[in-house]
C-alpha positions in Angstrom: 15.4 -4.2 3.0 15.7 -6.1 -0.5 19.2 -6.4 -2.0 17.7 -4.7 -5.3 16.1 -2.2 -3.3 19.4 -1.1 -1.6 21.2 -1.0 -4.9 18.7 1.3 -6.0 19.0 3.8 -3.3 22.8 3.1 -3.4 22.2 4.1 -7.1 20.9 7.4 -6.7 22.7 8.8 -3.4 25.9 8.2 -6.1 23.6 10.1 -8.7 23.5 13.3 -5.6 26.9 12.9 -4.8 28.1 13.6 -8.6 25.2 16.3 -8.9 23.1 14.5 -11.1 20.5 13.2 -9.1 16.6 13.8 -10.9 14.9 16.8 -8.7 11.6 14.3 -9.1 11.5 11.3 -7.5 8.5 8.7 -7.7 9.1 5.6 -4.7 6.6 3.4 -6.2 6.1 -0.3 -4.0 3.0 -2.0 -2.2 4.2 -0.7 1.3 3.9 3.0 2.4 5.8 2.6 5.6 9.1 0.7 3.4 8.4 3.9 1.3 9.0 6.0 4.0 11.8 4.5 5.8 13.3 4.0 2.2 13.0 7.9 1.2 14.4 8.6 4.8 18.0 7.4 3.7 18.5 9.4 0.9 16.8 12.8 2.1 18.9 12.0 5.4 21.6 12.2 2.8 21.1 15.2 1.0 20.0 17.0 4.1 22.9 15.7 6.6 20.1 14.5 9.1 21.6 12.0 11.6 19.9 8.8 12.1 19.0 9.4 15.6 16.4 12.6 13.8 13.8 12.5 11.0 13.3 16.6 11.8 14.7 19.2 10.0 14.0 22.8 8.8 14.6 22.2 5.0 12.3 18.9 5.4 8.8 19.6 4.0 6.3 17.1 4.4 2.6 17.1 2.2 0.2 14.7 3.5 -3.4 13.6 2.9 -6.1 14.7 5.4 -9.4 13.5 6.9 -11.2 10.1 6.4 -11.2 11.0 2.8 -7.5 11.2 2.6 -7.2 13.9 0.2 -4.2 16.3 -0.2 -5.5 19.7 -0.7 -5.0 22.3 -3.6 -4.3 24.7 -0.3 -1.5 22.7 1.1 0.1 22.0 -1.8 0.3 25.6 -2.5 1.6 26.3 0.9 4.0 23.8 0.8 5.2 25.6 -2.9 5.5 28.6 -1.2 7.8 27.0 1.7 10.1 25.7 -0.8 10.6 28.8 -2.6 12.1 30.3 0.7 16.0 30.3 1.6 16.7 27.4 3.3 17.5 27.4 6.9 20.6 25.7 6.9 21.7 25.2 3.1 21.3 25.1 0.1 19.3 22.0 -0.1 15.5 21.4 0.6 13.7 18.1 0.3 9.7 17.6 0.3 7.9 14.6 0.5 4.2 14.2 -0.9 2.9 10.8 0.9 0.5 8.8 -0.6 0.6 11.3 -3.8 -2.1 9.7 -5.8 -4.2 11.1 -3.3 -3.8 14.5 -4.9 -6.8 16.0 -6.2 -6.4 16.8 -9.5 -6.5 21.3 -8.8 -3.6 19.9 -6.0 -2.0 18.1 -9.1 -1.8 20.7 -11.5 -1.1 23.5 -9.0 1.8 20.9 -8.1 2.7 20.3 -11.7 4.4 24.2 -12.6 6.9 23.3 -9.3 7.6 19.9 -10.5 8.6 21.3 -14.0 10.9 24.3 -12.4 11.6 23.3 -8.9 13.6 26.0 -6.9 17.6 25.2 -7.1 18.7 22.4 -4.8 15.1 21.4 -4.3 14.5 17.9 -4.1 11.0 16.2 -4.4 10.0 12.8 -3.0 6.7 10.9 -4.3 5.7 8.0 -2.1 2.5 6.4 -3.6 1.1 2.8 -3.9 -0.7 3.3 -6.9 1.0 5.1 -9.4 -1.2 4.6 -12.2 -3.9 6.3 -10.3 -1.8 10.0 -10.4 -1.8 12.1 -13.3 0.1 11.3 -15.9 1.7 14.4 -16.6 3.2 13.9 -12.8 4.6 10.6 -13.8 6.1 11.5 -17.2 8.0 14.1 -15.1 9.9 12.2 -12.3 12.3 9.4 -11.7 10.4 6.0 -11.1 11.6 4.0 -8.4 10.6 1.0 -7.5 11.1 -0.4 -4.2 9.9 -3.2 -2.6 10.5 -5.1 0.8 12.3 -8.3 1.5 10.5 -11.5 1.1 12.0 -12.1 4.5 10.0 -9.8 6.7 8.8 -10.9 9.6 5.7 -13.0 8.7 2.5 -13.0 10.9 1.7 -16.3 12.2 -2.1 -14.9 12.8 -2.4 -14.5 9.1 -1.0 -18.0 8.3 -3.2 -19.5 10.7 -6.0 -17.7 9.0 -5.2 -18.9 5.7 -4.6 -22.7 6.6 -8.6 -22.2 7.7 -9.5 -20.5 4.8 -8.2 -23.4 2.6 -9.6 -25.7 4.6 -12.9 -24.2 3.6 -12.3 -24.4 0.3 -11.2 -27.7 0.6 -14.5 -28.5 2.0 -16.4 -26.7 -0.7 -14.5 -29.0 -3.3 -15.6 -31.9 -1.6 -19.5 -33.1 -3.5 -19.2 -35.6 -0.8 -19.0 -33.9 2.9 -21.2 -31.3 0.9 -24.1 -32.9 0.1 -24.0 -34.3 4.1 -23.2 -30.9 5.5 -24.6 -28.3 3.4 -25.0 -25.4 6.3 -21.6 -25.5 8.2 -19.5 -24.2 5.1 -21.7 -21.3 5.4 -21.3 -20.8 9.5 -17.4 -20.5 8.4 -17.7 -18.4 5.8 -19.0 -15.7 8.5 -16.5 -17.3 10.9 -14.1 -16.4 8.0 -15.3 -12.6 7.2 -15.2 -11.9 11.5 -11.8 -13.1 11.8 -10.4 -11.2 9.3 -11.5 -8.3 9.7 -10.7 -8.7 13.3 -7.2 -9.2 12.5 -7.4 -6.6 9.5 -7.8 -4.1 12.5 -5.6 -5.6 15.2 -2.6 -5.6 12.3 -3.3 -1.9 11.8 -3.5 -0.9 15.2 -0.5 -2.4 15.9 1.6 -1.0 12.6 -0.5 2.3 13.3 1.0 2.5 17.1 4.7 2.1 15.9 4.5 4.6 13.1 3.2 7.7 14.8 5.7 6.7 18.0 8.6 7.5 15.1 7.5 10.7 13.7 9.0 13.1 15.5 6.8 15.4 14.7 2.9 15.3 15.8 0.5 15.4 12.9 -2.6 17.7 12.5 -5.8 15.9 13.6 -6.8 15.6 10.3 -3.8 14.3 8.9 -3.2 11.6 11.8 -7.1 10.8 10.3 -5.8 10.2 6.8 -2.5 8.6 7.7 -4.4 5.9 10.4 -6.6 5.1 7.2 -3.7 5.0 4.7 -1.5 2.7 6.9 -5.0 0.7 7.2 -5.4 0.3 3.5 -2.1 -1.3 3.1 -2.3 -3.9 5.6 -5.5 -4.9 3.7 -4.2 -4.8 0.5 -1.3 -7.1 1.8 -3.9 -9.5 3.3 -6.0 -9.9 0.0 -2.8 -10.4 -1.9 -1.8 -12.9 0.2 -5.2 -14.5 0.2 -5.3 -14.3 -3.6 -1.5 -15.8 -3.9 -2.3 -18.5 -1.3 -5.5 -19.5 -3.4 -3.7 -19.9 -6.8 -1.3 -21.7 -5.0 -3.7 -24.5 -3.4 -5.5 -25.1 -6.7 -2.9 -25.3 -9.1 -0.5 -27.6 -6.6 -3.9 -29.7 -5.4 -3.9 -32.8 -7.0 -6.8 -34.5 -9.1 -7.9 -35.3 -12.3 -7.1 -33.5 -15.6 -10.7 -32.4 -15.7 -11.0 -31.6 -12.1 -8.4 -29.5 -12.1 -9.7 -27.3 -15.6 -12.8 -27.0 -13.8 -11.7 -26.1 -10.7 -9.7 -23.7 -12.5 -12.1 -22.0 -14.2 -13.9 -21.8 -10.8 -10.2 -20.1 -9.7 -10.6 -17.4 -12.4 -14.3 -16.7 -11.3 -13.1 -16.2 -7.8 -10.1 -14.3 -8.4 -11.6 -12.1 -10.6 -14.2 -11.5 -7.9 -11.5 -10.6 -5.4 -9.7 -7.9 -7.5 -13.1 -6.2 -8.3 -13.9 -6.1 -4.5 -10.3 -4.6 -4.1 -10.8 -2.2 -6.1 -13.9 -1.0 -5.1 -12.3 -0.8 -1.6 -9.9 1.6 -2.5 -13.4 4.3 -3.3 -14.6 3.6 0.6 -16.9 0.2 -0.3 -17.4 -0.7 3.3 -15.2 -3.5 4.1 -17.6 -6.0 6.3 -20.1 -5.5 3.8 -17.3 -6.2 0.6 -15.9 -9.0 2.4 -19.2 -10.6 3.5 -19.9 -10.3 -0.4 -16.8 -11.9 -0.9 -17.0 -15.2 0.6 -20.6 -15.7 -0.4 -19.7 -15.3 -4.0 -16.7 -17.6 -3.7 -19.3 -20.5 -1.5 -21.4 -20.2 -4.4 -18.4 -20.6 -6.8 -16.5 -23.1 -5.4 -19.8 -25.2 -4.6 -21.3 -25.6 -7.8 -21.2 -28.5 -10.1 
């Protein structure tokens, strides 16, 4: 964890221990899981879990379901009705909405009247990845908090390998030279490209997948398990476009050349760039992804190639 994100949560378990801590909380960052974990040491807090335990009676948790990952205007009025119970051992109850921009906007506003007036000693955790895409009535009524990882995570040496091909291929591309000799094998590794990275798109998730649901201690609903495969999925692709979009900045502004190669390959940058974030975007509404990425790196050959 990030020194600034441990000062934050420092930050508000003093703002709980003087009885001042906001009832609304919104953990906004780029990594659900960090989200998670991150939310985990305060309610652990406020709830006296131990750390060998994520389980407790007074814990609520409010998750998307199905491939669609939607949260529900039913279970966010069952979980309204749990939380104006007595709790079970205190009088402090904590519930966390994952992924709450997945809230359908009947589930928002049904949500909304609790947010506002929340039972005493009630305690409510947002955990979303895209803020700007919740209401913003739920926004203007909770406690932003932004947390993001350590630049010092673990970094995956598939990924890097990836990369160092993919600008390679762009390198290549660049080239009028080794173009006009080869014309077709830029094209045979733009495929080669696509294959691999979906490949490790899906070997990434499987993997983060397998360790999350082995530390819930409690089993998810089919459904849920659905939604929360797909969510975890998401993220590791969002990571790997932002890391292809960082590492492609990075290779044309630090490649060297001419003053007028380097505004036009700029230009070509911008073009590509802006390619990439529509394709992202369009991801998030169920574009499917071979078919977005294939799309992708055609566009960019096209790009990159021309005079």
């Amino acid at each position: 964890m990030s020194s600034v994100a441990q000062e934050r949560l420092e930050s508000l378990s003093q703002r709980f221990q003087t009885d001042s801590l906001h009832h609304g909380l919104l953990f906004r960052g780029d990594n659900l899981l960090f989200l998670e974990k991150s939310a985990r040491q305060l309610y652990g807090e406020i709830l006296k879990i131990g750390k060998e335990t994520t389980d407790h009676p007074d814990l609520f948790h409010l998750r998307p379901t199905g491939k669609a990952r939607i949260i529900t205007v039913e279970k966010t009025r069952a979980l309204m009705t749990d939380l104006y119970r007595s709790g079970h051992q205190g009088n402090k109850k904590v519930a966390i909405i994952h992924e709450a921009d997945r809230m359908r906007k009947e589930a928002a506003n049904a949500f909304l009247k609790t947010l506002e007036e929340p039972p005493s000693g009630t305690f409510l955790f947002l955990l979303t990845t895209r803020p700007y895409s919740m209401l913003p009535t739920i926004r203007s009524r909770t406690l932003l908090v932004r947390l993001e990882e350590s630049s010092s995570v673990k970094e995956n040496q598939e990924l890097v390998n990836w990369l160092e091909n993919y600008t390679n291929w762009i390198e290549l591309l660049l080239n009028r030279q080794k173009l006009k000799q080869d014309r077709v094998s830029p094209v045979f590794m733009a495929y080669g490209l696509v294959e691999s990275l979906t490949a490790l798109i899906k070997s990434t998730a499987d993997e983060i997948t397998k360790e999350a649901l082995s530390n819930l201690t409690k089993e998810l609903e089919d459904k849920e398990k659905d939604a929360y495969e797909s969510g975890l999925r998401r993220g590791v692709r969002s990571h790997m476009l932002k890391e292809i979009s960082d590492n492609t900045r990075t290779f044309i502004t630090q490649n060297e050349g001419t003053a007028a190669n380097l505004d036009r390959n700029g230009q070509k940058l911008a073009r590509v760039i802006s390619k990439l974030e529509k394709m992202t975007g369009l991801l998030e509404v169920n574009l499917k992804e071979d078919s977005a990425l294939e799309d992708f790196f055609l566009s960019s050959l096209r790009i990159w190639s021309a005079k």
